[in-house]
C-alpha positions in Angstrom: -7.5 0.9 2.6 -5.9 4.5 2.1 -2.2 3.2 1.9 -1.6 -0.3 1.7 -2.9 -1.5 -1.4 -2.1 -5.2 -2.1 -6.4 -6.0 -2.1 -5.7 -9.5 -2.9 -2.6 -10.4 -1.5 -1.9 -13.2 1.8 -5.7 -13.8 1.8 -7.2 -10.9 2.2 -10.7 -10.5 0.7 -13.0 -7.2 -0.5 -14.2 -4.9 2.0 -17.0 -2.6 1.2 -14.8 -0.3 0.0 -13.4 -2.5 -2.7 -17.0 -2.9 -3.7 -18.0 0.5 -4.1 -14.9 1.9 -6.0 -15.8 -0.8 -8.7 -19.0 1.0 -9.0 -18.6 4.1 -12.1 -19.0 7.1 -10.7 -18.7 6.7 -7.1 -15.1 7.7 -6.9 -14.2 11.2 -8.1 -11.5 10.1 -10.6 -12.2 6.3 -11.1 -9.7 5.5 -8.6 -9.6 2.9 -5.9 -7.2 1.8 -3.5 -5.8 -1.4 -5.1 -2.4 0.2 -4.9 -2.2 3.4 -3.0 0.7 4.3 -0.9 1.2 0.7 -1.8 2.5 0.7 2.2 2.1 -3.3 2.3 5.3 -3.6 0.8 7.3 -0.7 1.8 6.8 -0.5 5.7 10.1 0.1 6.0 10.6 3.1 4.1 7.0 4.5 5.5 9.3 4.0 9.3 11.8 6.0 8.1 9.7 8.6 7.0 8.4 8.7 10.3 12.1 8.9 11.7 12.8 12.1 9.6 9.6 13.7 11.1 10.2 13.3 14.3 7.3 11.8 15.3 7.0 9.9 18.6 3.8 8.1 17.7 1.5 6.4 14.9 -1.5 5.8 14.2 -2.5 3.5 11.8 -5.6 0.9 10.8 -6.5 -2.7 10.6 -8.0 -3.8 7.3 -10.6 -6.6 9.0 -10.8 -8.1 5.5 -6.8 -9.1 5.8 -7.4 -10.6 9.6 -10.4 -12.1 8.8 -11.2 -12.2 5.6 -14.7 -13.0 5.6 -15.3 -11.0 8.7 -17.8 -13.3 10.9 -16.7 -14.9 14.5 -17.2 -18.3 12.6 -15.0 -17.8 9.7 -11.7 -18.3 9.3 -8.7 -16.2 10.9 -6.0 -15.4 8.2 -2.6 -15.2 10.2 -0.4 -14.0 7.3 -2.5 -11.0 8.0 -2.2 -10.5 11.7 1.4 -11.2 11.1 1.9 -8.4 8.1 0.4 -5.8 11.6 2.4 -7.6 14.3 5.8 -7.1 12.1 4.8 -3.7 11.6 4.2 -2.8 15.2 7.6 -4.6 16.5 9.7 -2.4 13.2 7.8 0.8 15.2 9.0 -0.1 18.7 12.0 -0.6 17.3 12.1 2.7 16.2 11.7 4.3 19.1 8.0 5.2 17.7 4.9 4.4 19.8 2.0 2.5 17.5 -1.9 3.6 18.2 -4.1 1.3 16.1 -7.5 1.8 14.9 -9.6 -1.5 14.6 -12.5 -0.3 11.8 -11.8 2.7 9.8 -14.6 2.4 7.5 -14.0 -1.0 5.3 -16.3 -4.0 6.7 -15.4 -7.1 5.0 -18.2 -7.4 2.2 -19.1 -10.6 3.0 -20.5 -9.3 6.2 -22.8 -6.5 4.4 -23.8 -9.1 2.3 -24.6 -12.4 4.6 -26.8 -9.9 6.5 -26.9 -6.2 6.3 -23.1 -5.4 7.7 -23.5 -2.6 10.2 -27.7 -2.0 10.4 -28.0 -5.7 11.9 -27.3 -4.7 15.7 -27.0 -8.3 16.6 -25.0 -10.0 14.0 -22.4 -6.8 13.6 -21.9 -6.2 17.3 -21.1 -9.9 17.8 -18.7 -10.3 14.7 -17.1 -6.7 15.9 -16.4 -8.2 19.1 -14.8 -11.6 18.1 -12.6 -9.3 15.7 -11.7 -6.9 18.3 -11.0 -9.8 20.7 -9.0 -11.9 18.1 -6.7 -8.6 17.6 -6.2 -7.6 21.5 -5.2 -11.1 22.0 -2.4 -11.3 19.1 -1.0 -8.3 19.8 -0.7 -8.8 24.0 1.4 -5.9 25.0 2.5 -4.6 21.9 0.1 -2.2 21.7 -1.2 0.0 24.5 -3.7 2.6 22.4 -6.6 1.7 20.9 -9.4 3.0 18.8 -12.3 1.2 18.3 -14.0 3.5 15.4 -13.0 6.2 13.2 -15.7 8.9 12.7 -18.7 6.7 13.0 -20.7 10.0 12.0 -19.1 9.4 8.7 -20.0 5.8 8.2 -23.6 6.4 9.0 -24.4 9.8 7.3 -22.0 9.4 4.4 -22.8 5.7 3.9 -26.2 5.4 5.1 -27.8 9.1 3.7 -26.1 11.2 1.3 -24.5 7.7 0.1 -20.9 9.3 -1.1 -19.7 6.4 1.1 -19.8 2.7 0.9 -22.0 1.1 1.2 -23.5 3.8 -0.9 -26.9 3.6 0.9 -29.5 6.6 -0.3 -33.3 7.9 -0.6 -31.7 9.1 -3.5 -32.5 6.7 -6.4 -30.4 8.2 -9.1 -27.6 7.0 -6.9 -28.6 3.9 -5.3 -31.5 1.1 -5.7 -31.3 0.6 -1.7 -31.4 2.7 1.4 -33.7 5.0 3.3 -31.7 8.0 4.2 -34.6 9.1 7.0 -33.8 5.9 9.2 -30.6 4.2 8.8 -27.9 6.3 9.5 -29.8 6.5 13.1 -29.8 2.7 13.2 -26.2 2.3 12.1 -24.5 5.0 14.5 -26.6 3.4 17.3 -25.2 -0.3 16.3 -21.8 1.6 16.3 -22.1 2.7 19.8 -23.2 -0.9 20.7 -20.3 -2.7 19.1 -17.6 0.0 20.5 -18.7 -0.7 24.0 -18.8 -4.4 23.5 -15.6 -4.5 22.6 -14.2 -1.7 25.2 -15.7 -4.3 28.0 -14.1 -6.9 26.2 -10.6 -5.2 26.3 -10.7 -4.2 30.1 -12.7 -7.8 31.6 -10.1 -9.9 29.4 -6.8 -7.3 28.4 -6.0 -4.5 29.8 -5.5 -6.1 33.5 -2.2 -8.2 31.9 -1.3 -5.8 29.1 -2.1 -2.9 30.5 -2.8 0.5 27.7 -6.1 2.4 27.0 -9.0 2.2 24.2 -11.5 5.1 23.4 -13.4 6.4 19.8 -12.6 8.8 17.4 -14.9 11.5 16.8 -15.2 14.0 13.9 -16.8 17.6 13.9 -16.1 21.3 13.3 -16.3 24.3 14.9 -19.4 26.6 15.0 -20.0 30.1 14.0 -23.2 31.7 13.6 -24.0 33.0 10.3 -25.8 36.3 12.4 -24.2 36.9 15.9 -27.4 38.9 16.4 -29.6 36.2 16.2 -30.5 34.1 18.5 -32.0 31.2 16.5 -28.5 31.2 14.6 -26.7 30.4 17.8 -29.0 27.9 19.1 -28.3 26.1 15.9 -24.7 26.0 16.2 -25.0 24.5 19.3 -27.5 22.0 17.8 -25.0 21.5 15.1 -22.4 19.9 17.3 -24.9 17.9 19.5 -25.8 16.3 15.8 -22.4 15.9 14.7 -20.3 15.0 17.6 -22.9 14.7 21.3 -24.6 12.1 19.0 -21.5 9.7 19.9 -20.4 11.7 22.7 -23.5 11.8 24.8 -24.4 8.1 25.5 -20.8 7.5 26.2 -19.8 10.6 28.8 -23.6 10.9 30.0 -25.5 7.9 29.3 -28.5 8.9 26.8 -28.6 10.7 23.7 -28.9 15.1 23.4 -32.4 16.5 23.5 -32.3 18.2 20.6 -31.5 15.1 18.4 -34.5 13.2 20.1 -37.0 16.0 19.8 -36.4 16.2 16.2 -36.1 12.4 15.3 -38.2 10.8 17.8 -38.8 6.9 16.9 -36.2 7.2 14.5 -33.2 7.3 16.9 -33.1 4.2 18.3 -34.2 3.8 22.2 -31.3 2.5 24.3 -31.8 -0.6 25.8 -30.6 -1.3 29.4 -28.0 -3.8 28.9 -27.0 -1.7 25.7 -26.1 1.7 27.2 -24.7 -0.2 30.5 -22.1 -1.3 27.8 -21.8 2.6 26.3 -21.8 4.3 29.2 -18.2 5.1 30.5 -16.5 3.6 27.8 -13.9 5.8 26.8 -10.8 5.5 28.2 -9.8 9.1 26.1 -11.2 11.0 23.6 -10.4 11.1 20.2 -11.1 13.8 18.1 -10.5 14.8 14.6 -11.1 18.0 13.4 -10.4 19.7 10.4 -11.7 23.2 9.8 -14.9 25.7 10.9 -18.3 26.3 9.3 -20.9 29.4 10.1 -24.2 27.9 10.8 -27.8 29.6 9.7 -30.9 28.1 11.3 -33.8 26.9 9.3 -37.3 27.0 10.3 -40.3 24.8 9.7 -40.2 20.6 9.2 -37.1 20.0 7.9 -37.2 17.2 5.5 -36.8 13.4 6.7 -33.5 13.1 5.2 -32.1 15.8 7.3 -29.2 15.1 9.4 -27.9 18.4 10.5 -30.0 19.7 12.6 -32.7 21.9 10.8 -30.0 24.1 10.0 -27.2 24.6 6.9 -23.8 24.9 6.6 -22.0 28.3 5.2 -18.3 29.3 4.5 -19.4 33.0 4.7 -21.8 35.3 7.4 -24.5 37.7 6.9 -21.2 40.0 6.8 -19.8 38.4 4.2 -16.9 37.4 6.2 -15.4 33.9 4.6 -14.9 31.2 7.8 -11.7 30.8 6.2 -9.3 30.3 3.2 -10.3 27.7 0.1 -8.3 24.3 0.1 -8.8 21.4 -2.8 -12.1 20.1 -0.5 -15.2 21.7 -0.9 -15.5 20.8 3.0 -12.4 22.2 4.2 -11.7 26.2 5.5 -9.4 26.2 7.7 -10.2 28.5 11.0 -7.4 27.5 14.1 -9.7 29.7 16.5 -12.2 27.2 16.1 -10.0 24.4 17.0 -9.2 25.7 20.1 -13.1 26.9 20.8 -14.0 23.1 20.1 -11.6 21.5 22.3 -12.7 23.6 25.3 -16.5 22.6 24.3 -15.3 19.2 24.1 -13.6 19.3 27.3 -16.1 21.5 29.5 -19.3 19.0 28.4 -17.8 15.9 29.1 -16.1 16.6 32.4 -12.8 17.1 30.9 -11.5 13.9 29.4 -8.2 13.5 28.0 -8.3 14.5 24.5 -5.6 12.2 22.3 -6.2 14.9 18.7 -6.3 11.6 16.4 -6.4 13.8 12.8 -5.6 17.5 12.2 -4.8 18.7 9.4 -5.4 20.0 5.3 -5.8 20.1 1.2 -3.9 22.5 -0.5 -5.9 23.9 -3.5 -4.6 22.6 -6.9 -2.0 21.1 -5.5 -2.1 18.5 -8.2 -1.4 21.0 -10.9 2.0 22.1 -8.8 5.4 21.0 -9.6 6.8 18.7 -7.6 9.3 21.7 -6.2 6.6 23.7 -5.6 4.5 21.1 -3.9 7.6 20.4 -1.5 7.4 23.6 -0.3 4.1 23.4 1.5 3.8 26.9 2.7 -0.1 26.8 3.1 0.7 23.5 5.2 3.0 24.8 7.4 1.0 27.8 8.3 -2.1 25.8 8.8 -0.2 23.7 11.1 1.3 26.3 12.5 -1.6 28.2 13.5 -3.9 24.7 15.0 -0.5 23.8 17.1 -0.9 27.1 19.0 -4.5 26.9 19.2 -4.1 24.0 20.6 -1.9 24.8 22.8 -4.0 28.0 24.2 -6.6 25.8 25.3 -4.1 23.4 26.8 -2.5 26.5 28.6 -5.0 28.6 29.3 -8.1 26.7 29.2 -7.5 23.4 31.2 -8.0 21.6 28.5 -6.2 18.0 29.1 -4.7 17.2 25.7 -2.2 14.3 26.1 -1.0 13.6 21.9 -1.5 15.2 18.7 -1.9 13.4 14.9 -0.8 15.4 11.8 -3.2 14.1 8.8 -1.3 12.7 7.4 2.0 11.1 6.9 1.8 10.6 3.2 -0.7 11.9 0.2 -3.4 8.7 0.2 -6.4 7.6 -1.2 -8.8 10.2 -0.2 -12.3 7.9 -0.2 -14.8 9.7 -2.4 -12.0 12.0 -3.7 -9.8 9.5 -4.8 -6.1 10.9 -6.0 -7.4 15.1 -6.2 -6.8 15.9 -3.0 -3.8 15.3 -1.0 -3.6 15.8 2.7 0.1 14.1 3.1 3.2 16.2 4.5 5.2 13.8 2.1 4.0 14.2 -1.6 3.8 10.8 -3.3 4.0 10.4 -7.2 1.1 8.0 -7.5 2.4 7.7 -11.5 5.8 7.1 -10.6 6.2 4.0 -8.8 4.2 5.6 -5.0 8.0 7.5 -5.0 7.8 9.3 -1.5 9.4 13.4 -1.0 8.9 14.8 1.9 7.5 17.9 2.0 8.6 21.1 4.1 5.7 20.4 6.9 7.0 16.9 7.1 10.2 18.5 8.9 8.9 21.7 9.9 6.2 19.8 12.8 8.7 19.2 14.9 9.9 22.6 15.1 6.5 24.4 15.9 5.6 21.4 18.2 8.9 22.8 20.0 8.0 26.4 20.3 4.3 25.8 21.7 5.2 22.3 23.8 6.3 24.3 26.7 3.3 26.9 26.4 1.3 23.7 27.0 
């Protein structure tokens, strides 16, 4: 939904996402992503792009709306759609460029969230995942040997099930949405995830991967930790709670087989109980782990009952210490300080609590602050970019080299500026700048050539 555009073209229907940027308000400019990178039509230039980078790999995602437009195993499968993906993965291997394909990144077909409750019906969404993900492994055979089930479920429950910046747009908050009960769902909906990833995960190995061959994991989002008073020790207990809520929430039931302490001490019946036959299917399904990871946050504990719409951790979030000290520099999202030490601390916590998986680093990358208000020569030159990228490639490559860590590919975020979700068009994250008023023209920008080259000084470090 971030770069194809064409909503309505070859019989593709809505997703969720189409849904919710028709709602005023929910996007940060109006925006939507009706057109986009407009990427449907120009997959050919978006290869050659690729060619100039360098890049040996892509990763890219399936709209389940344009395979099956309706989205349930009983519907209707739209084969102008699995063609458009199938042409597009041949063109990469004909490249030279190695496709990785994400099956959900965020857009359920809306029929689905409207027939019965899209991803908080555990039943009906597992099943419907798992004839999609089945009716993709099959179409594609061999042409694909990396897979992802999920991109950031964390997002898709807590942004689209609690805070509600997300579609479905779910909320306690009723100045922002009739429905939703922020204290409850986003538990229900990131446990339903887990189910549907390692339904389809069993699927690919009982009925794929023996005659195909290749490898399927999720992708998992979270920052680095710092506490907001090194002195104190309730501080760093909470960082450590921080990334057991934000990341060992997925990671946990998959490397280990239950969920962390702390999240079940805190939100008792609210966090689903595992079934048998459900965590048989969760446990030990990654093949690798994907990670995303973006920037650093210091952590402050907070005492007493948090309230029920909490979903940190009885703790908050700061971009400065009891020092003073910022985590890191400002970029154009709020979110977003870059702090490469913290990649490389992450990627060794990653590692050391999961029995050291191989790590496939899925997203990496940044914003530039009011980069929209540059010229277009100015926002070609992409200094900030270069150094961010720059300084996470050698962090990475520290804990590679001197921490074991077993890091096996690496994803710049992201080939071209995009629809940014709630954001819309004000932030760009893209190592090519694209004139969204001038006909989606593409210019690469200086990190677009300049990953290769720091790849090359830190590759044989690694």
């Amino acid at each position: 939904y971030q770069i194809e555009g064409a909503p309505t073209e070859d019989g593709r229907r809505p997703s969720i996402w189409d849904v919710h940027c028709a709602k005023p308000g929910k996007i940060a400019d109006g925006s939507s992503g009706a057109v986009a990178c407009d990427s449907y039509h120009r997959t050919a230039e978006d290869i050659e792009l690729l060619k100039q980078t360098g890049a040996k790999a892509y990763r890219f995602s399936l709209s389940w709306s344009r395979i099956i437009p309706l989205g349930g195993r009983s519907d209707p499968i739209n084969q102008q759609g699995l063609d458009y993906y199938l042409k597009f993965t041949d063109d990469l291997h004909a490249a030279g460029i190695t496709p990785m394909v994400t099956l959900y990144h965020w857009d359920l077909p809306a029929a689905l969230d409207d027939r019965y409750g899209g991803l908080l019906n555990k039943e009906e969404f597992v099943a419907d995942f798992t004839h999609y993900a089945r009716v993709v492994f099959e179409a594609f055979g061999s042409k694909c040997r990396h897979w992802i089930t999920f991109n950031e479920p964390w997002c898709s429950a807590i942004l689209g099930y609690s805070t509600g910046v997300f579609a479905p747009g779910h909320t306690s908050d009723r100045s922002k949405s009739p429905v939703g009960d922020s204290s409850r769902e986003p538990w229900i909906v990131g446990h339903n995830l887990l189910v549907a990833h390692g339904s389809a995960v069993k699927v690919f190995r009982e009925e794929f991967k023996g005659k195909n061959g290749g490898e399927i994991g999720i992708t998992l989002n979270g920052d680095w930790t710092e506490p907001y008073d090194p002195s104190s020790p309730a501080d760093v207990a909470a960082c450590e709670r921080k990334l057991e809520f934000s990341i060992a929430w997925f990671s946990d039931p998959i490397y280990h087989g239950r969920y962390p302490a702390s999240m079940v001490r805190r939100l008792g019946a609210r966090l689903p109980a595992w079934e048998p036959q459900d965590i048989a299917l969760v446990h030990g399904s990654n093949d690798f782990y994907g990670m995303n990871h973006y920037c650093a946050n210091y952590i402050r504990d907070l005492p007493g009952t948090p309230p029920p719409e909490d979903f940190l951790g009885s703790l908050e979030t700061l971009f400065e210490n009891c020092r003073g000290e910022k985590i890191g520099p400002d970029t154009q999202s709020a979110w977003l300080k870059p702090h490469p030490p913290g990649f490389r601390k992450l990627l060794r916590w990653i590692s050391e609590r999961n029995g050291r998986p191989k790590i496939l680093v899925t997203e990496n990358g940044t914003s530039l602050r009011g980069e929209n208000e540059l010229s277009k020569e100015e926002v070609v030159e992409d200094g900030f970019r270069v150094d961010y990228f720059r300084g996470y490639v050698e962090a990475m490559a520290e804990a590679v080299a001197e921490d074991g860590v077993d890091v096996r590919a690496y994803m710049a975020w992201s080939l071209m500026d995009n629809f940014e979700w709630a954001e819309g068009y004000e932030v760009r994250f893209g190592v090519t700048y694209v004139d969204f008023e001038d006909g989606q023209k593409r210019y690469p920008k200086r990190s677009a050539r300049e990953l290769q080259h720091i790849f090359a000084q830190y590759i044989g470090k690694a």
